[in-house]
C-alpha positions in Angstrom: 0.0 0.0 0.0 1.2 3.5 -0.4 -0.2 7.0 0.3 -0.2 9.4 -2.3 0.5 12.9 -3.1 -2.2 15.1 -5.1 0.2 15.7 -7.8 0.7 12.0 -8.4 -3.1 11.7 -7.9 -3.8 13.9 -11.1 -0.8 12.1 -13.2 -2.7 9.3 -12.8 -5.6 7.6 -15.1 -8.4 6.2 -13.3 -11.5 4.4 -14.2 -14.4 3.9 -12.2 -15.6 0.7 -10.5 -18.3 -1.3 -12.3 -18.5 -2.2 -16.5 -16.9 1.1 -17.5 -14.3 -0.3 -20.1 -10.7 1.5 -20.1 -11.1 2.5 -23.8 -14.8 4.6 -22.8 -12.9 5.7 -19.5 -9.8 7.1 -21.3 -12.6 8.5 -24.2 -14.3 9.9 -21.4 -11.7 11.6 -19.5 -10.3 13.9 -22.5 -9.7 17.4 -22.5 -10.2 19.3 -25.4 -7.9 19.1 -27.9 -6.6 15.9 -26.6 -6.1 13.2 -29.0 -6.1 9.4 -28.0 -4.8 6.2 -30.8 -7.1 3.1 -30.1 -5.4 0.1 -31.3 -6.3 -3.2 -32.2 -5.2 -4.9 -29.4 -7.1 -2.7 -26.8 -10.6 -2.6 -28.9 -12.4 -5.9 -27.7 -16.4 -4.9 -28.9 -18.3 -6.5 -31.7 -18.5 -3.4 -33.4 -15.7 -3.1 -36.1 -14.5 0.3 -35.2 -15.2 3.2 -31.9 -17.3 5.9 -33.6 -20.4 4.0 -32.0 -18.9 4.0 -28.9 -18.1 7.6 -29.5 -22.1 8.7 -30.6 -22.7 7.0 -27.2 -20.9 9.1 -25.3 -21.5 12.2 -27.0 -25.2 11.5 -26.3 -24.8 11.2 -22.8 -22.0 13.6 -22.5 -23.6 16.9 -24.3 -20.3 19.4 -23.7 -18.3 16.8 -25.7 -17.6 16.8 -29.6 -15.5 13.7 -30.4 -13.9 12.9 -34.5 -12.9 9.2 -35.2 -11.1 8.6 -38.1 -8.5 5.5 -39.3 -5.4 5.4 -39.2 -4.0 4.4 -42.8 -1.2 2.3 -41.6 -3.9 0.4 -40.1 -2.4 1.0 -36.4 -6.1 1.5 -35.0 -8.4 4.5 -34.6 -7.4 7.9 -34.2 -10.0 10.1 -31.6 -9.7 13.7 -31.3 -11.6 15.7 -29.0 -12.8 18.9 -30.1 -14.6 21.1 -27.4 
């Protein structure tokens, strides 16, 4: 166990307990202007690609614009928040 400092605290990612995924928790937890590669490895839904993970969010998130786009060298999907 070990205590830690605020400053570590906000270097840190976290995700909350429950089903939240780490891709929708790192998605969620963006700042504008922030942009996040999802590769192949990391993306384990049925869908074939984030941007419907993304609508979902943006739906329940209203203050949040998100772009998904595709990486040409096929290295995953790129997601850029914009506001």
């Amino acid at each position: 166990m070990k205590k830690l400092t605020p400053e570590e605290l906000d270097k840190m990612e976290l995700k909350p307990p429950g089903r939240v995924g780490y891709v929708r928790s790192a998605i969620v937890n963006m700042k504008p202007g922030e942009i996040l590669l999802i590769e192949p490895k990391d993306w384990k839904w049925k869908d074939k690609w984030p941007d419907t993970l993304c609508k979902r969010i943006e739906q329940k998130h209203k203050d949040m614009k998100l772009k998904v786009s595709i990486a040409m060298d096929k290295s995953g999907w790129v997601v850029v928040r914009e506001k």
